[in-house]
N, C-alpha and C positions, 0 to 999 in steps of 0.2 A: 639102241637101247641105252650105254651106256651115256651118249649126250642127255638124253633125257631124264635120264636120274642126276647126273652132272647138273642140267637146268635148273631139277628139282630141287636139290640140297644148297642152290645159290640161291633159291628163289625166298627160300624156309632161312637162308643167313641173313637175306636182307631183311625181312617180315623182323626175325629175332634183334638186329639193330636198332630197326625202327622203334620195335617197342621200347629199348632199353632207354633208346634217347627221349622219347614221347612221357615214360613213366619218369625218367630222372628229371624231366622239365618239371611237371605236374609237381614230382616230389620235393624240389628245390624252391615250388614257390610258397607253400608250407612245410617246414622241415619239421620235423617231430626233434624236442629236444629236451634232454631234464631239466629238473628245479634247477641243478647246480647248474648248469651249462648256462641257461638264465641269471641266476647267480652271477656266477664268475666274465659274462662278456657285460651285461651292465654293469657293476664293477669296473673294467678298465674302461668304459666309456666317461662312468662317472670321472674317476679319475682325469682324462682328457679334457673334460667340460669343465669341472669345479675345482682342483687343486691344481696348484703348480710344484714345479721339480724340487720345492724344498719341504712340499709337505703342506703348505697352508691351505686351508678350502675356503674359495670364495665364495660370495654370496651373492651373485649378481641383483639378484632382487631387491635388496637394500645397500644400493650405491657401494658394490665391491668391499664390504666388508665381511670382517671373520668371527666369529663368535665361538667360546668353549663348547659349546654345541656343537657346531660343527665340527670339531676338533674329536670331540668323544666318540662323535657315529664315526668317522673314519676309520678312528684306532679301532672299533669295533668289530666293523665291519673286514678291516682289513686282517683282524685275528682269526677271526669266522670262514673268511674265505683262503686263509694262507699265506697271505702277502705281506713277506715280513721285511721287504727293504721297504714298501708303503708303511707300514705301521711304523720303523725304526725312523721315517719322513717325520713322519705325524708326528710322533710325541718330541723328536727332539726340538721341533720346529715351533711346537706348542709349550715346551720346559721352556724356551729359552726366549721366548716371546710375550706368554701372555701368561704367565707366575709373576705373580702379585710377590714387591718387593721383600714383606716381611712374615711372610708363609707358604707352605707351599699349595695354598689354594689359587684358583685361575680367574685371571679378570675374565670376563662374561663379554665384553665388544671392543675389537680392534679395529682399525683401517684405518683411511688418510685423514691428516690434522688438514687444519685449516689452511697450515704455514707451509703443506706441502709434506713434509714430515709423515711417517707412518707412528702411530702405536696408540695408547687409550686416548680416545677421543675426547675424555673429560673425566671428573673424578668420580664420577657414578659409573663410570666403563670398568672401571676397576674393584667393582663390587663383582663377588663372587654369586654361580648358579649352581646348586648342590649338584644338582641333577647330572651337570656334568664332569663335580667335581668327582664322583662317585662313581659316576662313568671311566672316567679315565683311567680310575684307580683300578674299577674291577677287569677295565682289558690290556692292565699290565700284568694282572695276576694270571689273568687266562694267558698273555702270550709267555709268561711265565712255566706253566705249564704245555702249552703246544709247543714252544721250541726249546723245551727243557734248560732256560736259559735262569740263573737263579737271581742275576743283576736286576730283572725287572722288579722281582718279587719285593729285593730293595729299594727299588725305586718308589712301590705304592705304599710303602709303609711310612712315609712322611706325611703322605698325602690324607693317609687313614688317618692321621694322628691331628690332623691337624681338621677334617672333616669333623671329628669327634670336640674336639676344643672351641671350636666357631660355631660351627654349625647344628650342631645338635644342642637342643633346648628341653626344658624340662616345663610341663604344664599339668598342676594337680598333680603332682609327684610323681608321671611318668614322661618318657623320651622320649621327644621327636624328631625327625629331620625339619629342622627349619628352610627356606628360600635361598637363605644364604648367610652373609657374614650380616649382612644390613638389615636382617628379619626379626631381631629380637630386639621388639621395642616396648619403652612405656608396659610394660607388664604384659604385651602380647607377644606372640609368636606369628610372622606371616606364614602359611603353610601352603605349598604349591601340593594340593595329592597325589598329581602327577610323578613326582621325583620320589615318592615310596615304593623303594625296591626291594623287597625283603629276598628273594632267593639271591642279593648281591650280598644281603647282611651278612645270610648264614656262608659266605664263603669268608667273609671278611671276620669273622669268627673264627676261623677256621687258620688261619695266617696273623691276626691281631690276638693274642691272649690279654694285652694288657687295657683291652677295652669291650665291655658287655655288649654286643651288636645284637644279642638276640633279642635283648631288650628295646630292641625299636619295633619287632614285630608285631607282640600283640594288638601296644598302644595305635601301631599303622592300620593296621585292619580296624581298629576299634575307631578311629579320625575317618577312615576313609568310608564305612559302612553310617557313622552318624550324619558326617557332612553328604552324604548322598540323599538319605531319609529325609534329614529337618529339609524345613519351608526354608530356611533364610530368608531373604529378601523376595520370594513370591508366595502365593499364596498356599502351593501345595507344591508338593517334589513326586517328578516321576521315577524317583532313581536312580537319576544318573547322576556320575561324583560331579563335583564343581572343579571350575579352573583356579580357581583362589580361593581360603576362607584365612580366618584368623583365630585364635585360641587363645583365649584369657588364661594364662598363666597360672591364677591360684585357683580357679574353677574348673579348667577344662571346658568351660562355657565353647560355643563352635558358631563363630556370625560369619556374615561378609566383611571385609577388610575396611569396606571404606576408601580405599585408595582409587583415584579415578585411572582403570584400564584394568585391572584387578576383577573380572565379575565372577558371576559363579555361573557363568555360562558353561557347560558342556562343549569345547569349543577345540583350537589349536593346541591346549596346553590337555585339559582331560582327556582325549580322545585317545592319549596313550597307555593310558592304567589298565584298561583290559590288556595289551599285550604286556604287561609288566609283570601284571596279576597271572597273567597263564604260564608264564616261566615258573613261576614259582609252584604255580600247580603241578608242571610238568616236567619239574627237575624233583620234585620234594612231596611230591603226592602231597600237598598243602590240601586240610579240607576247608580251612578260611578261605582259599583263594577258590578253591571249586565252587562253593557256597553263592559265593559275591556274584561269581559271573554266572551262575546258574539262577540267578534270583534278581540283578540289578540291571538288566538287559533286555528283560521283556517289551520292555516298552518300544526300542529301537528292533526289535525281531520283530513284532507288531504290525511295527510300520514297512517294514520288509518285504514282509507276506503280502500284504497289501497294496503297494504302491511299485513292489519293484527296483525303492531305488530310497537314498537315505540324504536328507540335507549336510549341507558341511559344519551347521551351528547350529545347536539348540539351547534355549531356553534352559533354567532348573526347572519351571514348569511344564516343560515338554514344548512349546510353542517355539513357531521356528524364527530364527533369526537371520538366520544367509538360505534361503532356498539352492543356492550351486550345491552342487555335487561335488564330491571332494575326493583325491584317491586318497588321502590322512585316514578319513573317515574309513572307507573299506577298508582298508589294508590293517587297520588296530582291532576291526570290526572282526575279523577273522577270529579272534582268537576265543571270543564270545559265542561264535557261531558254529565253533568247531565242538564246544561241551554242551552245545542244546540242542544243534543242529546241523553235523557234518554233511548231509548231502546239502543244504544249503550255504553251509560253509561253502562247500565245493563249486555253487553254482556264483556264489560272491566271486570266487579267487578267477573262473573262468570267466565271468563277465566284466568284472570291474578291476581285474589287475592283470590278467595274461592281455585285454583289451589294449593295453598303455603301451606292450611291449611288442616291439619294432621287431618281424624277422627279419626283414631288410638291413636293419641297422644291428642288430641286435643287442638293444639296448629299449629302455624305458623312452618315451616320449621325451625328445631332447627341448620342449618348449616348458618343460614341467620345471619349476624350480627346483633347488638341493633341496628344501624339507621335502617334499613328496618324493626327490628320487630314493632319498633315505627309507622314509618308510613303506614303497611298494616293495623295495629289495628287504625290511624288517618284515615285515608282512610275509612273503614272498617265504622265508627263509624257515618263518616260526611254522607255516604252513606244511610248507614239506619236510619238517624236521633236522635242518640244519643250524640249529644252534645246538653251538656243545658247551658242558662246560669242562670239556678235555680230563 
């Protein structure tokens, strides 16, 4: 009797083995893991892929160079996730690189000269892009605040100062953020809508007293809600912002530029103002920002329901211009679909961005360039609520 229960309780160890190894197989080849966990291992991939050990982020896609953009999603990102010898990479690498000789605004494109030589490829590289001057500035304040360190907080304060002096333009007697240093021309203003970030103003209000930031907000809502509406250069607007417009100075008039590359396509450059916009909603209960995306999105929710699936370009008339699919697209798209439509939010983020990401690798699609790894992990982040503003 006793062998036979002996049998039995070895028989029942082995059955209980097998399962453990059977289910840890099964479990390991989808592992269940959070937003951050996602987060924080794409992150050190990026890292491996696109920067090197002093900080700089290349661009493979455009013959290994670097741009203030890339430079500002790092700091960013790197504040966001914790990574403060990466973010102390990033901006010294960026301070002492690509700061423009006689301010402390940031030339816009580095990488190799002709002669071999590294740094502005020509004197248009050394024009400034708000977007990322503003950027930089606001994730010095943030790592300012996360790692209670108060040196950063002086380090953006030039950068403010000097944002405010260049770059912000005055059209019909209110403020804008201009393009950059080279945007205020012949009585216009070039205006990217893209780069209007108003929940960065009110913190930069917040650490600047001796310059009005609030005052960029209404005029932004009020630029960004006209240039969506007007026709511009087609015949009717489905409302979505443009990637470029221009503003006459003493009118506040709102056309297209005119500059050839500059359209008012809904494209690489707009496709970001919903996630910009919803920060704002969702730090600051903003009912302009709630409004905009509850009202200027339909058209793209529309086509959602519908089809399944969303082109990478459109038209200001709605009419497509790049049929691919884009993860830019989803990932900015999320933050639109989260105030009108959170279970299809939800069905976006599960189809079109947890899709991209490798558990094998655990990272984002390593064939994707740096703007898309950027913004699945923006996307990704605004989704599940990992942005702070500490």
């Amino acid at each position: 009797m006793k062998n036979i229960i002996g049998y039995f309780l070895i028989f029942i160890s082995i059955i209980l083995v097998l399962y453990v190894f059977f289910t840890s197989k099964v479990t390991n080849q989808n592992p269940t893991f959070s937003t951050y966990t996602l987060l924080s291992s794409s992150w050190e991939k990026y890292k491996t892929q696109f920067m090197n050990p002093q900080g700089r982020v290349i661009d493979y896609s455009q013959g290994g160079i670097t741009t203030s953009e890339a430079q500002s999603y790092a700091m960013l990102r790197a504040v966001w996730i914790g990574d403060k010898t990466t973010f102390d990479n990033a901006w010294t690498w960026t301070k002492n690189d690509l700061k423009r000789p006689n301010d402390w605004l940031f030339g816009w494109r580095w990488g190799k000269k002709s002669n071999g030589t590294y740094g502005f490829q020509s004197a248009s590289d050394m024009n400034s892009a708000s977007d990322a001057d503003e950027d930089i500035a606001f994730a010095l304040i943030l790592a300012s605040k996360r790692w209670n360190q108060p040196s950063y907080l002086s380090q953006a304060m030039p950068i403010l100062n000097d944002i405010w002096k260049i770059e912000v333009g005055t059209a019909s007697g209110k403020r804008y953020l201009t393009a950059g240093n080279w945007a205020n021309v012949k009585g216009k203003l070039i205006i990217n809508p893209s780069y209007f970030a108003p929940y960065e103003y009110r913190v930069f209000a917040q650490v600047d007293k001796q310059h009005d930031w609030n005052s960029l907000i209404n005029p932004g809502y009020g630029m960004l809600k006209n240039s969506s509406s007007l026709p511009l250069d087609k015949s009717k607007s489905v409302g979505l912002p443009p990637d470029w417009i221009s503003m006459d100075q003493s009118t506040g008039q709102i056309t297209p530029t005119g500059i050839s590359g500059l359209t008012t396509n809904y494209a690489y450059e707009a496709v970001r103002i919903p996630w910009r916009i919803y920060l704002d909603y969702h730090w600051n209960n903003s009912q302009q920002a709630l409004n905009y995306l509850k009202h200027n999105f339909n058209f793209l929710i529309s086509l959602y329901k519908q089809n399944g699936k969303l082109a990478s370009v459109y038209a200001h008339d709605g009419s497509v211009v790049s049929q691919n699919e884009g993860p830019v697209m989803y990932s900015t798209s999320l933050a639109f679909f989260l105030v009108n439509d959170p279970s299809l939010a939800k069905k976006v983020y599960q189809d079109k961005i947890l899709s991209l990401y490798s558990n094998d690798t655990n990272s984002f699609n390593s064939n994707l360039p740096y703007y898309e790894q950027n913004w699945l992990w923006f996307g990704a982040a605004l989704y599940d609520n990992q942005l702070q503003e500490f």
